[in-house]
C-alpha positions in Angstrom: 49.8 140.1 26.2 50.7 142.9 23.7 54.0 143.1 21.8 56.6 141.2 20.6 59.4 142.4 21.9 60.8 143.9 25.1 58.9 145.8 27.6 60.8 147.3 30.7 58.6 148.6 33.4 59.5 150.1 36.6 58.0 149.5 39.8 57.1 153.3 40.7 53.4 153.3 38.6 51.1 154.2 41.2 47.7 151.6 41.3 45.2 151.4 43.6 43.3 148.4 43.9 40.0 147.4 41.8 36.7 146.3 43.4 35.0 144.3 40.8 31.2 143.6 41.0 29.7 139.8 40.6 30.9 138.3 37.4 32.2 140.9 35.6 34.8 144.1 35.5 33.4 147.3 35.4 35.9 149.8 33.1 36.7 151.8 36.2 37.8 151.1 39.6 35.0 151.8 42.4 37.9 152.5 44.4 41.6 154.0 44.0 44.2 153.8 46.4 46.3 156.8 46.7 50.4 155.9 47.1 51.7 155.7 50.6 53.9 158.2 51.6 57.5 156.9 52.8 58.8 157.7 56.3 61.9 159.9 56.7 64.6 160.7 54.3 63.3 163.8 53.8 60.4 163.0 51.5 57.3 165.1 51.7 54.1 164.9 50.5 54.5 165.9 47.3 56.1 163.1 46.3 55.1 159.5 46.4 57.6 157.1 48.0 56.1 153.8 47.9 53.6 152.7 45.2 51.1 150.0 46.2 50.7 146.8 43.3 47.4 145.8 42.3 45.3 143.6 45.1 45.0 140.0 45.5 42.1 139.8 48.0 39.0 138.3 47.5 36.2 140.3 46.8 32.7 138.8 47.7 30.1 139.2 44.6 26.8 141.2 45.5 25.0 139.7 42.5 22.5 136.9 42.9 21.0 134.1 40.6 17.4 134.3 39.3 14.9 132.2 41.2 13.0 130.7 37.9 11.5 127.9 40.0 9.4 129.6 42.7 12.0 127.8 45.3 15.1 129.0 47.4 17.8 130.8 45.4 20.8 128.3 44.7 24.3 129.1 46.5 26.5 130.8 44.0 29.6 128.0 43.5 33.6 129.8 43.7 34.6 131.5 40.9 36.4 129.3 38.6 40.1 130.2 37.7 39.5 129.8 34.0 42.9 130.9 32.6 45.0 129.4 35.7 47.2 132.3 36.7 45.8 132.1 40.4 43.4 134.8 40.2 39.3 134.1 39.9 36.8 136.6 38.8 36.1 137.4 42.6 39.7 138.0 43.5 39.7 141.3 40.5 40.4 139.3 37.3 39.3 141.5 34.8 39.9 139.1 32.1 40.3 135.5 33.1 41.0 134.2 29.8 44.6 135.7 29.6 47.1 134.7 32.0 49.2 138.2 32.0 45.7 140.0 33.1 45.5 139.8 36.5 45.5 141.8 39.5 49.7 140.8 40.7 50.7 141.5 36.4 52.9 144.8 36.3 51.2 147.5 33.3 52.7 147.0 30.1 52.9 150.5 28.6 53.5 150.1 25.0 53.9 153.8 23.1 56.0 152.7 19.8 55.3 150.8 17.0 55.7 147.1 16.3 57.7 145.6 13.2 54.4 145.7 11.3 54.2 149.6 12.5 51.0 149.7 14.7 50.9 150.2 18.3 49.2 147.4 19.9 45.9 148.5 21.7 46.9 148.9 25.1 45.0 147.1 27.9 44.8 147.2 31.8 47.2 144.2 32.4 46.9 144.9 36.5 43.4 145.3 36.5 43.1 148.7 38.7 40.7 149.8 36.2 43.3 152.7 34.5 45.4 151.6 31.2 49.0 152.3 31.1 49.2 153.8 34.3 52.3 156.2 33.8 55.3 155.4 35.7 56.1 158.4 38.2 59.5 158.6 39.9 59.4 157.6 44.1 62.8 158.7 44.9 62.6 162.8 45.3 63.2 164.6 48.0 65.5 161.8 49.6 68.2 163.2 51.6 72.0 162.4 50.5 72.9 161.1 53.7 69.5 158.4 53.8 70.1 155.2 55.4 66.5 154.1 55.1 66.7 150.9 53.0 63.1 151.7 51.6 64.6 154.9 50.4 67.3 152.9 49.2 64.9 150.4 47.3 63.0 154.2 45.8 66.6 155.5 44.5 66.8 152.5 42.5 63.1 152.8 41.2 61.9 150.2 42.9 58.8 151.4 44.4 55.9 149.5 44.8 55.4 147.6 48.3 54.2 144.2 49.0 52.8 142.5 52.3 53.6 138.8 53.0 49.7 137.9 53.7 49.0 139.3 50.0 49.8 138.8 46.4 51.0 142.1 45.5 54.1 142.7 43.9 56.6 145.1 45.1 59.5 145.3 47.9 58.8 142.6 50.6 61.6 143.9 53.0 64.7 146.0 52.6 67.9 146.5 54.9 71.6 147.2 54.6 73.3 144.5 55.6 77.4 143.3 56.3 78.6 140.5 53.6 77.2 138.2 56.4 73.6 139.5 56.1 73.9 141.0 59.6 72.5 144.6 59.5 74.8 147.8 58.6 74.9 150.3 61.0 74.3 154.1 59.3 77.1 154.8 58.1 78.6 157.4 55.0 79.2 154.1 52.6 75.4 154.7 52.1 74.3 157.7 49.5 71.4 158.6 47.5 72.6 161.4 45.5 70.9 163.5 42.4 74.4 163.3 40.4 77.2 162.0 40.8 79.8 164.7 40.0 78.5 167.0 36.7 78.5 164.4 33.9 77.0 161.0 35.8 73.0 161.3 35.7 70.3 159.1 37.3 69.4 156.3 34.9 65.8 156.2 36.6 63.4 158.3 38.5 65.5 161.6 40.4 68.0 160.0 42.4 70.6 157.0 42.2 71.7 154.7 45.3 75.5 155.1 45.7 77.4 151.9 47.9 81.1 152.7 48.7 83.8 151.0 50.4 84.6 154.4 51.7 82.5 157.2 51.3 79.4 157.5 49.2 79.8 161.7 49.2 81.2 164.0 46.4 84.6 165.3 46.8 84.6 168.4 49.0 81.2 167.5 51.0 80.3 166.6 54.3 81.5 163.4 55.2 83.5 163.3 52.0 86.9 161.1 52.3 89.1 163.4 50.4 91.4 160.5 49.9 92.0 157.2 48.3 91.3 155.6 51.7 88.7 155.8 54.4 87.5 152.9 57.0 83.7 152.7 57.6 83.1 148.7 58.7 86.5 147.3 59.3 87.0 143.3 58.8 84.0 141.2 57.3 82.8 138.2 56.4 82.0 137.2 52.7 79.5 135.4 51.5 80.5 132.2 50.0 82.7 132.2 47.2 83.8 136.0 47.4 85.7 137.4 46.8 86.2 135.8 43.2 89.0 135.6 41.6 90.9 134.3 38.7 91.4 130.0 39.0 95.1 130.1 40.3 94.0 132.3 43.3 93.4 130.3 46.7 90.5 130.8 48.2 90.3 133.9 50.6 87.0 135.7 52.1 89.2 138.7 53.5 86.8 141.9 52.7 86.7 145.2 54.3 84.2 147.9 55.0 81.5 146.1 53.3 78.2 147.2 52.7 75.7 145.9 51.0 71.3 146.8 50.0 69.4 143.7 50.6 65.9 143.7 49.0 63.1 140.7 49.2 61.1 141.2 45.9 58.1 139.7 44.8 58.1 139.8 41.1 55.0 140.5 39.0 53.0 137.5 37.8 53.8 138.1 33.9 56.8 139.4 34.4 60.3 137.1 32.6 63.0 139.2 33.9 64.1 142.0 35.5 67.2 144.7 34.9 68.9 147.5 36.4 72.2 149.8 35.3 75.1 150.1 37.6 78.7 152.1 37.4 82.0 151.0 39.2 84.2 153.2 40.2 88.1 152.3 42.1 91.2 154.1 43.1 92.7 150.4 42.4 93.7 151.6 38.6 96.0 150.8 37.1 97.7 149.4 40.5 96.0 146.4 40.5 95.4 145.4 36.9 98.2 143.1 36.8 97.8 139.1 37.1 99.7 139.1 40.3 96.8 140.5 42.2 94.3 137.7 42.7 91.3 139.7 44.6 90.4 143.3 43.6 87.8 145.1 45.6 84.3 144.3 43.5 81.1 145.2 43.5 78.4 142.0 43.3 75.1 141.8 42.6 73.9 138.4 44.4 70.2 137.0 43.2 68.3 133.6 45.3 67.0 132.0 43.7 70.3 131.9 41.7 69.3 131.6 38.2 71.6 129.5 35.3 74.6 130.6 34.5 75.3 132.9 37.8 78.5 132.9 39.6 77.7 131.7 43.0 74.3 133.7 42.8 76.7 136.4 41.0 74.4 138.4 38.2 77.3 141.2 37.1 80.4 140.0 35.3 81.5 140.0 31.9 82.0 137.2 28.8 84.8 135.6 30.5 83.6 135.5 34.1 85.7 138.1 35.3 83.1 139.9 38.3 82.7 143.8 38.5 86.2 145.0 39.8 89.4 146.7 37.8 89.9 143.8 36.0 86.1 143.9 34.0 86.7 144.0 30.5 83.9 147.5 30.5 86.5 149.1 32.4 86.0 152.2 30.3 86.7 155.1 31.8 90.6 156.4 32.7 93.0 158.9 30.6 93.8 156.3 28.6 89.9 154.7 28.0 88.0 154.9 25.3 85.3 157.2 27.3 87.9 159.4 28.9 88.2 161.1 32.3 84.7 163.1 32.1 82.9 160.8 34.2 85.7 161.2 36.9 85.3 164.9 37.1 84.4 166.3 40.3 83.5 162.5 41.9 86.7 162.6 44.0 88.5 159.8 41.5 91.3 160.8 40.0 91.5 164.2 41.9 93.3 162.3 45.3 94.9 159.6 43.0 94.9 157.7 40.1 91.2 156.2 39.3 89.0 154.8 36.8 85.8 153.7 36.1 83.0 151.8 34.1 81.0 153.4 31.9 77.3 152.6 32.8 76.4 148.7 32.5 73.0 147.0 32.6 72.5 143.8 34.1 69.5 141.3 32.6 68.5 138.3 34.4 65.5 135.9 34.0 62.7 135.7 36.6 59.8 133.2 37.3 56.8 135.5 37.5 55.2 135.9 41.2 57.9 134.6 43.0 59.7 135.8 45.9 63.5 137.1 44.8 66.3 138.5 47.0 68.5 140.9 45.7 71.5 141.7 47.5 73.9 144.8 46.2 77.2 145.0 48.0 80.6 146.3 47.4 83.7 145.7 49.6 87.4 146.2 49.8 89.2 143.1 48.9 92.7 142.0 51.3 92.9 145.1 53.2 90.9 148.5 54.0 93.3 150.7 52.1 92.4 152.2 48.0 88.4 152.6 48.4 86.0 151.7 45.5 82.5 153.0 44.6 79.4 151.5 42.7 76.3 153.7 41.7 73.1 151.4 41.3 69.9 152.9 39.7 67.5 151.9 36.6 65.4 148.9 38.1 62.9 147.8 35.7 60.8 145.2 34.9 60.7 143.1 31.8 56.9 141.7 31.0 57.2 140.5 27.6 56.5 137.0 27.8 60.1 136.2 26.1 63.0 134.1 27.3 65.4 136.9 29.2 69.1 135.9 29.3 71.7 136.1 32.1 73.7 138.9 30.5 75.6 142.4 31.2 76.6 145.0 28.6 77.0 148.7 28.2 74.1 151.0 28.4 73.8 151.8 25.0 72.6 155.7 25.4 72.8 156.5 29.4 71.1 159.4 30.4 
């Protein structure tokens, strides 16, 4: 492992998988997979849409032991799994003595200095036979009106794909789903959008995934709301314990028009974390600030396994618990905000009614390396269907540095 600090990787580096010959990695790969290209959404050939992860099949050895005794040549035993990270010699360990080399790690590109002020020597962590693979985005060329959930999963720069039967890591699965986990119909509360008015970049790759409890469109294009309120869904029903709400609240799981990206993930095998940036946008402000108004339309991010210190399998809320609505403390962006009304401009808020906004956030959150995580994204309108709300998601990345990774959200500190 290289570094001693953090190390975010996204999932879009393309890596074919390495053939190793009998007892030993060669320094390049006999063979090299070229990315799969995604179906639909527009993309083309030019661009790759799903990145395959190193392989985890066994590869028989073609050497053979010396007969020194004039007799039959003994059996070659299994490969032993010297460093115990559940990859032999045979199955592409290129270095078996280090438990972050292996053929389901993620590449750990390193280009700065340490403290000390060198630049660790990099290494081939995945064991496809190329150091530092170079990310490359997966999400061009996606149409704004996609409701392909792989696409979804690429405008979010999560782009490597995974197989059940194998020990890659990537995207197992990916739909859009009602709170319930019963699948969305296509619908516009689905976008995957190059901006998001003239001042809102992508935080990753070309594009950004955009979930609305009305419409996921700029103001003034096709299938665009033009006002504070449009229906996609109608009733729903919440997962357990949402909506949330402040102590004094009764319990309620009344949502509307919820939509939500539901993604099974396996994560690399030296990977400790995982992060990704999201905006909130809501024609709630200032309306609904006040105490009075227990449930506010919110956007969740929902994680099983839970890890400590989640809210119900909640990742995104601030230091006093408060979850992603008009009532989170980074609540940033309004006339009277300390970032202003740029990030409104030409988005739709604040041109049909009052509006506000986060600023970007990023979400951090610990993860056992090689296991199977589902991440679900979903926003919804909270009590009735009326005063629509919006959450960009984008930024996915890996983090591979073998340190502890808290449960924690703060502001982007320089957003694209």
């Amino acid at each position: 492992m290289r570094g001693g600090r953090f190390v975010y990787l996204g999932l879009c580096a393309s890596v074919g998988a390495a053939l190793w010959a009998s007892g030993a990695c060669s320094a390049t790969a006999r063979d090299q997979q070229a990315p799969g290209e995604g179906g639909g959404g527009g993309a083309t050939s030019a661009s790759a849409t799903t990145a395959e992860a190193g392989a985890g099949g066994r590869v028989e050895s073609t050497g053979s032991w010396a007969d020194f005794g004039g007799g039959a040549p003994a059996e070659e035993g299994p490969s032993p799994d010297e460093d115990g990270d559940g990859f032999t010699v045979e199955d592409g360990d290129c270095n078996d003595g280090d438990t972050n080399v292996n053929p389901g790690a993620v590449e750990v590109v390193i280009p700065e200095p340490d403290p000390t002020g060198a630049v660790p020597e990099p290494a081939d962590e995945d064991c496809d036979g190329v150091i530092d693979n170079a990310p490359s985005a997966c999400d061009r060329n996606i149409a704004p009106a996609d409701f392909d959930a792989i696409h979804g999963a690429h405008a979010i720069d999560l782009c490597a794909k995974a197989s059940p039967g194998d020990r890659k890591w990537g995207v197992l699965s990916a739909q859009y789903v009602r709170g319930d986990g019963s699948p969305a119909e296509p619908s516009p509360a689905v976008g995957v959008l190059d901006s998001f008015g003239p001042n809102v970049r992508p935080q990753g790759g070309t594009r950004l995934l955009v979930l609305s409890s009305g419409r996921a469109r700029i103001a003034g294009w096709p299938g665009a709301c033009n006002a504070d309120s449009c229906e996609n869904y109608g009733p729903g029903d919440a997962p357990p314990g949402f909506p949330q709400g402040p102590p004094e609240c009764a319990p309620s799981a009344n949502i509307h028009d919820d939509i939500a990206l539901e993604l099974v993930i396996r994560a690399p095998t030296n990977a400790t974390g995982y992060e990704f940036a999201f905006k909130f946008y809501t024609f709630e402000y200032p309306e609904f600030v006040g105490e009075e108004h227990c449930f506010n339309d919110q956007f969740v991010a929902l994680a099983t396994p839970a890890p400590p210190g989640s809210l119900d399998g909640n990742l995104s809320f601030d230091s006093l618990g408060n979850p992603v609505s008009v009532k989170l403390s980074f609540f940033d962006v309004c006339e009277e905000c300390p970032l202003g009304t740029d990030e409104l401009e030409g988005t739709g808020f604040g041109l049909w009614n009052n509006a506000g906004a986060t600023g970007w956030l990023r979400t951090r959150a610990p993860v056992t390396g090689g296991e199977e995580l589902k991440l679900r994204f979903m926003i919804f309108d909270a009590g009735d269907e009326r005063v629509d709300s919006t959450a960009l998601v984008d930024g996915f990345k890996w983090i591979a540095n073998g340190g502890t990774v808290p449960l924690e959200t703060a502001p982007v500190e320089d957003p694209r």
